[in-house]
N, C-alpha and C positions, 0 to 999 in steps of 0.2 A: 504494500500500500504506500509505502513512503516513496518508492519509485514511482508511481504516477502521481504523487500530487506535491510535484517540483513545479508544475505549470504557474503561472499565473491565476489565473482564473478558471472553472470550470469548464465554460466553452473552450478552451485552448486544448481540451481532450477531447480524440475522438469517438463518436459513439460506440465503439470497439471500449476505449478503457474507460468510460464510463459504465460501462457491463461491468469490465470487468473487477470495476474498483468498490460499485454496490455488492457484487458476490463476493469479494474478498471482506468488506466489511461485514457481509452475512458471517461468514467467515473468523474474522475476527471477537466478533460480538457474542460468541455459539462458544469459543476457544476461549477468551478471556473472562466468559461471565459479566460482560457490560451492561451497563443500566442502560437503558432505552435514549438516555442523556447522552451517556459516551461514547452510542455508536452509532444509532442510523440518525436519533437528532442533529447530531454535529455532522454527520453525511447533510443530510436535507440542508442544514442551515449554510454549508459551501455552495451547495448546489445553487440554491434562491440568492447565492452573495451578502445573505445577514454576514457572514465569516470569511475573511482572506483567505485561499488555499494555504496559502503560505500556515496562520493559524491554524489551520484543518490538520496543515501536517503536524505544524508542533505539538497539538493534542495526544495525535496518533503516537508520534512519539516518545512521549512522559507517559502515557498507556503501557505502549512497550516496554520501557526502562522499568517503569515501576510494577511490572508483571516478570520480570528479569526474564525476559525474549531476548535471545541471543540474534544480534542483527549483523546480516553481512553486508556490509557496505559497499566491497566490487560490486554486488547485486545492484544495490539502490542507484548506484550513481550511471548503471550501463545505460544506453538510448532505448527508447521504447519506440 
């Protein structure tokens, strides 16, 4: 998830990883036990642009750190 949402804004992804960034948040949300807050709210609220992507990721982020999710970062940073 941190790999797509390097973008700008949500239209700056295309409907391919907007699929695929609601399934990983399913995903996400299923694997970490998230509140309805921490994961498809703060999805939606990128989406409508209440939230900078930018924000959206550092969420995602502090989610991950503080669920001690081992992140590989070649991964994150390759092109999509």
């Amino acid at each position: 998830m941190l790999r797509f949402t390097q973008v700008d804004k949500w239209d700056d992804l295309s409907e391919e990883r907007k699929i695929q960034l609601g399934f990983n948040m399913g995903v996400v949300a299923l694997g970490l036990n998230l509140t309805k807050a921490d994961g498809f709210q703060a999805l939606t609220n990128a989406r409508s642009g209440l939230v900078p992507m930018q924000e959206f990721r550092e969420h995602l982020k502090s989610l991950i750190i503080s669920h001690k999710v081992r992140v590989d970062d070649v991964n994150i940073t390759k092109p999509f």
